[in-house]
N, C-alpha and C positions, 0 to 999 in steps of 0.2 A: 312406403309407410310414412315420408318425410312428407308426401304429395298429399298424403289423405289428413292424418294429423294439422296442414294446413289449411284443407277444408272447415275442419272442424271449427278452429280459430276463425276464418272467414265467415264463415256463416255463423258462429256465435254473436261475431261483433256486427255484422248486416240486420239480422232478427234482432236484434237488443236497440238496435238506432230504430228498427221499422216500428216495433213497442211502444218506445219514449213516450207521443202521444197519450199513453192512458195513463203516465206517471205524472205528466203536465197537468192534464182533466184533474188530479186528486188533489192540486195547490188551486182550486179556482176562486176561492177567499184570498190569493195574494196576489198584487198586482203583476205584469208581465216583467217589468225593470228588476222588481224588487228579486223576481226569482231570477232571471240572468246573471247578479250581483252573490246571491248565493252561492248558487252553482259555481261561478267562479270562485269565490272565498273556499268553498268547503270541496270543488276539486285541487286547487291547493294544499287544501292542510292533508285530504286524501295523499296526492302526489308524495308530501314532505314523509309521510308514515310510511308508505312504501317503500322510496329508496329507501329508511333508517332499517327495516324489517329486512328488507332483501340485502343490504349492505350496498347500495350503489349510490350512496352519497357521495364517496372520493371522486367515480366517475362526474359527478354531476357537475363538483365543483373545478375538477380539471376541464371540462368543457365551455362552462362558465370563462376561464381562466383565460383560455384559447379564443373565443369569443370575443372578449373584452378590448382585444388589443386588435378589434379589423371595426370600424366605424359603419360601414356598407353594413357589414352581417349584424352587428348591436341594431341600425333602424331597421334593416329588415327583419325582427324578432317583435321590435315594438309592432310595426305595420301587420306581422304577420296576426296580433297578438287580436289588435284592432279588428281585423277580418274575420277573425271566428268566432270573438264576442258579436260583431255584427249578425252574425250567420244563427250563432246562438237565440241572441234575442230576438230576430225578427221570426226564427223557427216556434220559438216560444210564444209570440204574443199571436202568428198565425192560426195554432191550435188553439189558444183561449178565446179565441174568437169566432171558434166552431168551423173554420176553413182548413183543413187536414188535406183537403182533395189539393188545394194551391201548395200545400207544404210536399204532399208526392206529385205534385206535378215540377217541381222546384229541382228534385231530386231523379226524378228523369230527364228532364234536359240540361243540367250537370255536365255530364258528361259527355255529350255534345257540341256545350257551350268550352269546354276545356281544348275540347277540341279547332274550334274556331281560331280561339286565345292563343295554341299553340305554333297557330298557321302565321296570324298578324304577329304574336310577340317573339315566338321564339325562330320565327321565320322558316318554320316547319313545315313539308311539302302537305299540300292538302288535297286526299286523294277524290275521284268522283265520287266513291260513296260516302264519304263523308260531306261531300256536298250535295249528293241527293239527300242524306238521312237528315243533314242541318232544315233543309229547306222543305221535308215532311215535314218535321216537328216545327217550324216554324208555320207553317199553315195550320196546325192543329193550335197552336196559340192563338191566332188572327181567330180561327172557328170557335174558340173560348170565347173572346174578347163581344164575335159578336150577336152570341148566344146568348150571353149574361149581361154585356153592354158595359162591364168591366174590365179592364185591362186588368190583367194576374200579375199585380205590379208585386203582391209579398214574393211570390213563384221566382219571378226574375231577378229579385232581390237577394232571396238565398241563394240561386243558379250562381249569381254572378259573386256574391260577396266568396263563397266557397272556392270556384272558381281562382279569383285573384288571391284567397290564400294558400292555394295548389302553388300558384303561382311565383308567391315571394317563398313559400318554403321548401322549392326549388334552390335556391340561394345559399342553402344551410345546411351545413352537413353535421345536422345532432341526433341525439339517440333519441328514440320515441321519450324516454320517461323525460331527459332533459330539457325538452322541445315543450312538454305539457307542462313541466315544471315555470317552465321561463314565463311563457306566454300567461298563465294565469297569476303569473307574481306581478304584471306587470300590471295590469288591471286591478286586481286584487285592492291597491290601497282608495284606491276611484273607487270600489263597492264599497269599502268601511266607512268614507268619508261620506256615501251617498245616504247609507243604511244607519249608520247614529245619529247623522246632523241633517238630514234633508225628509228621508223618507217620513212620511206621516205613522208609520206603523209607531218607527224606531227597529233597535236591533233583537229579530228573535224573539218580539213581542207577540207571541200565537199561542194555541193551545199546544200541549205535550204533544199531540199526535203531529200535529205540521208544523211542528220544530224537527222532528224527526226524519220526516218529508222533505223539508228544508235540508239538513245534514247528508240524507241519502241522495242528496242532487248531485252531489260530488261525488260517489261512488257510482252510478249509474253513468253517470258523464267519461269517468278516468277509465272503466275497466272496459266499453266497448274500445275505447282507443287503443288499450294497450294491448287487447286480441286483437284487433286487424294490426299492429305493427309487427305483429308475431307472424300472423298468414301472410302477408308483404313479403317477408323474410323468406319464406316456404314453396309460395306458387308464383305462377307466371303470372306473365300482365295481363294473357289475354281470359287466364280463370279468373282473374280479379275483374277481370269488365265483365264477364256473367254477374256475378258474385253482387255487383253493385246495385243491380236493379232489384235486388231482394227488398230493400229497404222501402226503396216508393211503393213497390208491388203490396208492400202486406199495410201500409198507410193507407192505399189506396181502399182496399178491401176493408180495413176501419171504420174508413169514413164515408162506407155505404153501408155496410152492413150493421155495424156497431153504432155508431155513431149519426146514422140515418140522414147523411147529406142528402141535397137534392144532386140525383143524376139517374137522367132521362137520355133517350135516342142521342140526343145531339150533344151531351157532353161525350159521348161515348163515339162518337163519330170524332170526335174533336180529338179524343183519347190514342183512338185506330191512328190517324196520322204518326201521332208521339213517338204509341208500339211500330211504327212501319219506320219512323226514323231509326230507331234505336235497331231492329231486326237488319236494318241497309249497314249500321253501323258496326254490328259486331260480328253478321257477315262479311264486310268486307275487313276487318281486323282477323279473321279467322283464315281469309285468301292471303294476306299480305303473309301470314303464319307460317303457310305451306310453304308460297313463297321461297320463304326464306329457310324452308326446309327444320322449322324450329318445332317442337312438341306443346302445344297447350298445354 
């Protein structure tokens, strides 16, 4: 029951990130910065309601507390903080630009690319499928590139910015709500000073309905987070690498079907590599499984 109940969580907070996209499209009167800077302000003030509601303020600030006094772990909180505002805005300004297909191509090689990251940073043994599956998916990039005669520079942007925040938050051992907490406080005064005194709108200067829109960026943003640190808790790593590709998968289907990108034979060739990396990928995480004689 503990195994399924995790599902649920999983795949709530997967579907809820694959969606995001059509919540973006309904702010397309505000510029890309300006809604990155909300979102963070008002996952914030989200953040601050919940712990008071749930009573996990004491935790928060005991963590806090603990925190304060290790230097390393204080810049890795800012750093961490920097990488998924990055991750945020360039997700953001990807979709208001009508490229959804670069934002789920970003989000399947992810996890590929963590993989690599784990091999050079953390000096982690890198197995052959994981070096065939890198070097499928990296020739279905090259086959993008030169199909469209563009390099998928947003694509590799998010892979990587996401990526290296896996990576400093590696370093940190806080609770989900404290970890969302921190990270968007820290940013947060950067959004006020951008959104009163820089942005041309001004602050919350829209009609009642996309102020509202504005406000719901912070609940849409907090509550996928806080189900997946729930299924984290519940399943294994290796249902969690299924579990991942929900998200590119149902962007990808948006932004043909919905959203009527172009994509013909050869982006879809280009595509087949991606799925053949990621299929070598979670194949062989599924052998290493057995392996080690451990249950999915």
């Amino acid at each position: 029951m503990k195994k399924d109940s995790g599902l649920v969580y999983g795949f709530g907070a997967y579907i809820l990130w694959g969606i995001l996209p059509l919540y973006w499209k309904l702010l397309g009167g505000v510029s890309s910065i300006d809604i990155l800077f909300y979102r963070i302000i008002w996952s914030l003030i989200f953040m601050l309601l919940y712990m008071i509601a749930l009573r996990k303020m004491p935790t928060f600030i005991q963590e806090v507390k603990v925190l304060l006094k290790n230097r390393k772990k204080v810049l890795a909180v800012i750093i961490a903080a920097i990488f998924v505002s990055l991750n945020w805005g360039i997700f953001i300004y990807t979709v208001s630009i009508g490229q959804v297909q670069q934002a789920s191509l970003g989000y399947y090689i992810n996890p590929l690319l963590n993989v690599l990251a784990g091999a050079l940073y953390l000096k982690e043994p890198l197995t052959k499928q994981a070096k065939l599956a890198s070097l499928s998916a990296l020739t279905g990039v090259i086959l993008l590139t030169l199909q469209t005669g563009v390099f998928p520079f947003n694509s590799l942007f998010l892979a990587t910015s996401f990526c290296l925040y896996g990576l400093t938050k590696k370093q940190l051992q806080l609770s989900s709500a404290t970890s969302i907490t921190l990270e968007t406080l820290i940013i947060a005064p950067i959004g006020l000073i951008y959104l009163f005194f820089i942005s041309p709108t001004g602050f919350m200067n829209y009609s009642m309905s996309t102020n509202v829109l504005l406000m719901g960026a912070g609940v849409v943003t907090a509550i996928p987070l806080l189900l997946f640190a729930t299924a984290v808790k519940k399943l294994s790593y290796i249902t969690l690498g299924f579990l991942q590709y929900v998200n590119p998968t149902i962007m990808l289907v948006m932004a043909i079907f919905l959203f009527h990108e172009p994509y013909a034979l050869p982006q879809f060739i280009a595509f087949a590599f991606i799925w053949l990396g990621i299929l070598i990928f979670v194949a062989g995480n599924l052998i290493q499984v057995r392996k080690k004689g451990l249950r999915p």
